[in-house]
C-alpha positions in Angstrom: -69.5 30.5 24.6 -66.7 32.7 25.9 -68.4 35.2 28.6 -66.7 37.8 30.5 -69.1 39.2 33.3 -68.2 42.6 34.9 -69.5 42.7 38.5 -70.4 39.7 40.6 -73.4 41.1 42.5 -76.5 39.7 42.7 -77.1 39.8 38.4 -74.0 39.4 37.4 -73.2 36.4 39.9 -76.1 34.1 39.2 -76.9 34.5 35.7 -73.1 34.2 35.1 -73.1 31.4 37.6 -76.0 30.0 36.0 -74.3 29.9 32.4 -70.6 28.5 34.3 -72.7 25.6 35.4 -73.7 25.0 32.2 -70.3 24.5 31.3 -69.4 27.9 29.4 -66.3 30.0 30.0 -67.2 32.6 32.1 -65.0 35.0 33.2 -65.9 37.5 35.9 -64.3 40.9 37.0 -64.4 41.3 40.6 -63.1 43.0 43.6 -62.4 43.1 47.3 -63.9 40.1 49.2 -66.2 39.1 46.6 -62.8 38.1 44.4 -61.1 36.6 47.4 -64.3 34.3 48.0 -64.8 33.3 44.2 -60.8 33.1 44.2 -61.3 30.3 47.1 -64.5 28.9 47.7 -65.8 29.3 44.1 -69.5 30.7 43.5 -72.4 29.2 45.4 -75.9 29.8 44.0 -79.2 29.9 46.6 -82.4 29.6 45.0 -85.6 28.3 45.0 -84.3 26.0 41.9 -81.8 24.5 44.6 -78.2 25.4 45.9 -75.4 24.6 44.1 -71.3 25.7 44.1 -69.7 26.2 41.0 -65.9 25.6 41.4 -63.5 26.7 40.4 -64.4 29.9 39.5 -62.3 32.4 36.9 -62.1 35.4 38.5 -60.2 38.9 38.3 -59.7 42.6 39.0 -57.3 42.8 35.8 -59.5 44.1 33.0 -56.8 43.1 30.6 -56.9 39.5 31.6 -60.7 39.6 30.4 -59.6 38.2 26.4 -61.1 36.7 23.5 -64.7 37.1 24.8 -67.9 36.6 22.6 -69.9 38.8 25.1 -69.2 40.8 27.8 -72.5 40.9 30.6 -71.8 44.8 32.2 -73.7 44.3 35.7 -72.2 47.1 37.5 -73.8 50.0 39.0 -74.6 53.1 37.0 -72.4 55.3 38.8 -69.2 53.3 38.2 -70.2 52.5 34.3 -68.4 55.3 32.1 -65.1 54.1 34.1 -65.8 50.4 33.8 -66.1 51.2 29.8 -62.7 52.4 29.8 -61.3 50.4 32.2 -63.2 47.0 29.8 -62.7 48.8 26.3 -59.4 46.9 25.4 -61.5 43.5 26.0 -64.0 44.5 23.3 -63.0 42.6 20.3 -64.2 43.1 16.8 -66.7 40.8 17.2 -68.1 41.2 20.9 -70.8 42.4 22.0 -71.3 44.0 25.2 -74.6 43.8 26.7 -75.3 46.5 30.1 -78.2 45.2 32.3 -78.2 48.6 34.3 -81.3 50.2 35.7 -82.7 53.3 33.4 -82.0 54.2 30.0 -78.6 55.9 29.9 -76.1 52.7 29.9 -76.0 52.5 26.2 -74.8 56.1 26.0 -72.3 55.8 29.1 -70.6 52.6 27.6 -70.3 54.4 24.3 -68.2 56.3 25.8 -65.2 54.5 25.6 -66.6 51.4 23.6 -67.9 51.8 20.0 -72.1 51.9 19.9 -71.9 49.2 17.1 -70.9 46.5 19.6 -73.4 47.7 22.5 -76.7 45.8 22.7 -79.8 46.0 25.2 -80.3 44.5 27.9 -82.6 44.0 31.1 -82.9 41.7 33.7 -86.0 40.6 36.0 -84.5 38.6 39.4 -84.3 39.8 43.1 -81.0 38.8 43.8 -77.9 40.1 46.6 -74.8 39.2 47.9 -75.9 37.2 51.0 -71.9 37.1 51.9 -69.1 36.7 50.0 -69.1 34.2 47.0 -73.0 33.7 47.6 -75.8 35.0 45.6 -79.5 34.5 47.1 -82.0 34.6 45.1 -85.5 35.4 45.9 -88.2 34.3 44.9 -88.6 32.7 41.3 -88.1 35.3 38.6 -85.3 35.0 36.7 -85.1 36.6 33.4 -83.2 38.3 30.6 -83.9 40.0 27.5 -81.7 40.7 25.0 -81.5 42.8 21.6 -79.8 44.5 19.2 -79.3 47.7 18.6 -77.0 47.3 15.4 -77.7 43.9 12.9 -74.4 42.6 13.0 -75.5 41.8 17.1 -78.0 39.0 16.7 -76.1 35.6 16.2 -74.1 36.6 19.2 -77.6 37.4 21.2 -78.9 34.7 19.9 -76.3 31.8 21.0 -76.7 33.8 24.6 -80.3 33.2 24.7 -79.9 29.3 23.5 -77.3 29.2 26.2 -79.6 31.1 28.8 -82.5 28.9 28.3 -80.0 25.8 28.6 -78.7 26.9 32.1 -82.0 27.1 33.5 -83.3 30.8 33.8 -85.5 32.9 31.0 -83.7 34.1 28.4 -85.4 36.0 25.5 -84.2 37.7 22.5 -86.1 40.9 21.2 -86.5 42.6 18.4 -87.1 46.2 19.6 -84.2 46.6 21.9 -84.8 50.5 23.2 -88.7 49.4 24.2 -87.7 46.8 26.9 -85.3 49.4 28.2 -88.2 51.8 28.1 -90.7 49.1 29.6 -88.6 48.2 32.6 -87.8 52.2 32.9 -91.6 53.2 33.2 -92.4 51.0 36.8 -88.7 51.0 37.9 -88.7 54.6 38.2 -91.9 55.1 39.6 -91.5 52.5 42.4 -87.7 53.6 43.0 -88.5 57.2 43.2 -92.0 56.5 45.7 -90.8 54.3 47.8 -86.7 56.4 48.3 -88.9 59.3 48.9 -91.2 57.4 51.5 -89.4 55.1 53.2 -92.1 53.0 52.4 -92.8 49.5 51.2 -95.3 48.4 47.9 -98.0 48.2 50.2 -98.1 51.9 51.6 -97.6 53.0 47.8 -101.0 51.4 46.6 -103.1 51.7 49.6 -102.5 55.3 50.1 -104.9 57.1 47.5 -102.4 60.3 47.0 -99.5 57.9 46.9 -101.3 55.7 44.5 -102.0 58.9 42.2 -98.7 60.4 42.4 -97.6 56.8 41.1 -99.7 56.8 38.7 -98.7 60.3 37.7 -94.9 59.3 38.1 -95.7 56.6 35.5 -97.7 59.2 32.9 -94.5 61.2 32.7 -92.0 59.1 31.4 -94.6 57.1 28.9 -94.7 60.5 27.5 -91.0 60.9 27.2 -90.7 57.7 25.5 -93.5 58.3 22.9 -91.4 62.1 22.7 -88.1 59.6 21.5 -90.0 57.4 19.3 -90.6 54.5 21.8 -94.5 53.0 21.9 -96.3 50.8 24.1 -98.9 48.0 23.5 -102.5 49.2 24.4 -103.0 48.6 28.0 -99.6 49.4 29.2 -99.9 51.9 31.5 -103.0 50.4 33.6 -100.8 47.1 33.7 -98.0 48.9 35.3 -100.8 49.9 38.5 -101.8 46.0 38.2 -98.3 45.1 38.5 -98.2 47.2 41.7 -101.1 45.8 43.6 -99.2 42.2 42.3 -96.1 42.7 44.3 -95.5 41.4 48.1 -96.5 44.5 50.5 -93.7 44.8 52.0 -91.6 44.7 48.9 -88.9 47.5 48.8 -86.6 48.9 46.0 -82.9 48.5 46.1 -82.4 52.4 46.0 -84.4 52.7 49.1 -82.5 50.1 50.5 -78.9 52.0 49.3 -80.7 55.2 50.6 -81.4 53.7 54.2 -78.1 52.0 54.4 -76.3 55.7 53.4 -74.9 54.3 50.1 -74.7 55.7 47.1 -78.2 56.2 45.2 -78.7 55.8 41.6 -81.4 58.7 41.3 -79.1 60.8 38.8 -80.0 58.3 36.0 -83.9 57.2 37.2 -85.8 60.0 38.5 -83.5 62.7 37.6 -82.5 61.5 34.0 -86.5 62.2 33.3 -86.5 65.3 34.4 -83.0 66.0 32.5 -84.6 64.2 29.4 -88.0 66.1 29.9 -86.2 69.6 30.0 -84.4 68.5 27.0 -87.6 67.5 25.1 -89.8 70.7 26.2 -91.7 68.2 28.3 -93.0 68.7 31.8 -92.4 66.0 34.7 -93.5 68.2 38.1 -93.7 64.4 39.9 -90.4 63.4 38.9 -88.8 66.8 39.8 -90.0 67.2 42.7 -88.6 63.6 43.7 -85.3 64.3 42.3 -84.8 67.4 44.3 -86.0 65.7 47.4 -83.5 62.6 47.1 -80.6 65.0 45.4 -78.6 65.5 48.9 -78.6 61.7 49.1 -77.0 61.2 45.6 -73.2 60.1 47.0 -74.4 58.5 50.2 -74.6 59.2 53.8 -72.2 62.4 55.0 -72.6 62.6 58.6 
């Protein structure tokens, strides 16, 4: 397969790294030192499943130079994703199909923005993954996973040859028929944990052992199961009392990545987790009092560190 993969972070470098290995043309857009490294050293992998370089490595910060692809892996972060869709349109042939692995459930509509909805599909990934230094992407732990699906018909042979290739290369790849519920699955926990632990400055383990943290959690997590039954999304029996078990299954002193970007004074990605549910609440006649109020504590932290 032809792959173009737009960001080199920690999901876009090792599942595109992964699939390069497996000897597919991957392309990846890149920047600053992370371009320079892949440029010179090519792209080494660190996992549990062993380390391994992958040289040469195609890499750019030309979006035009990005040609002829059969998908296009979007990995960056949600704040930069309405420009990257204009700045990626022209590679978007009449057959590609652009897949965004964001956090939340606004990527489809950002993308859309500049790229036609027809050839956006669904996408979310499951690995704990970073930039350990330039042109190195360590993995931690085991998990390494992607589901795919698609929101138009025409969509699944493409998504389909990406999963055979996936499973190939090494890592879980899985292709789903209900597109908007993975999104929504990932969404439910993901937002909860984001928003308690940002709001904290706490790890998993003061989240579930702390009975009004637990509840406010739990409460977090009865909010936006609501907003997805509210736009037609429904879960299996269960659900909801397996995203507490999934909680008391994590390491304790396992943190999210916005509280990390919040303690570093980077950017945050709140505007599109906690405060898209209050945004999508208000707009459905729903109430979320958990997720407001941890919107409008973490809103003066939205763009970063000021001082």
């Amino acid at each position: 397969m032809r792959i173009a993969v737009i960001g080199a972070g920690g999901v876009g470098g090792y599942f595109g790294g992964r699939l390069a290995q497996a000897g597919h043309r991957v392309q990846f857009l890149a920047r600053g030192r992370q371009l320079a490294a892949l440029r010179d050293r090519g792209l080494t992998l660190e996992s549990a499943a062993g380390h391994t370089t992958i040289s040469p490595i195609e890499a750019t910060d030309d979006p035009a130079a990005l040609t002829g692809a059969d998908v296009v892996l979007v990995t960056t972060k949600l704040w930069d994703l309405a420009a990257t869709a204009r700045q990626i349109a022209g590679a978007v042939g009449p057959q590609t199909v652009v897949v965004p692995f964001q956090n939340g459930v606004d990527a489809v509509d950002l993308l859309a923005e500049a790229i036609p909805r027809e050839r956006i599909a669904g996408g979310v990934a499951y690995i704990a993954a970073t930039i350990r230094e330039p042109g190195v992407i360590a993995q931690t732990g085991t998990i390494a996973r992607l589901r795919v699906g698609p929101l138009a018909p025409q969509q699944r042979p493409v998504l389909h040859a990406l999963t055979e290739a996936g499973t190939a290369a090494g890592y879980t790849a899985e292709l789903v028929d209900d597109a908007e519920r993975i999104l929504w699955e990932k969404f439910v926990f993901l937002n909860a944990f984001s928003g308690l632990t940002s709001l904290t400055r706490q790890p998993a383990e003061a989240i579930r052992s702390d009975p009004d943290l637990r509840a406010t959690f739990a409460a977090s997590i009865g909010e936006v199961i609501r907003l997805a039954g509210h736009s037609g999304v429904q879960f299996a029996a269960g659900f909801e009392s397996a995203q507490l078990q999934a909680l008391d299954n994590l390491p304790p002193a396992m943190r999210s990545s916005m509280m990390n970007d919040l303690q570093a004074g980077n950017r945050i990605e709140a505007p599109w987790l906690c405060g898209a549910v209050v945004r999508r609440s208000a707009q459905a006649g729903l109430a979320a009092p958990v997720n407001q109020t941890i919107w409008a504590a973490l809103k003066p932290y939205v763009n970063g560190r000021t001082s």
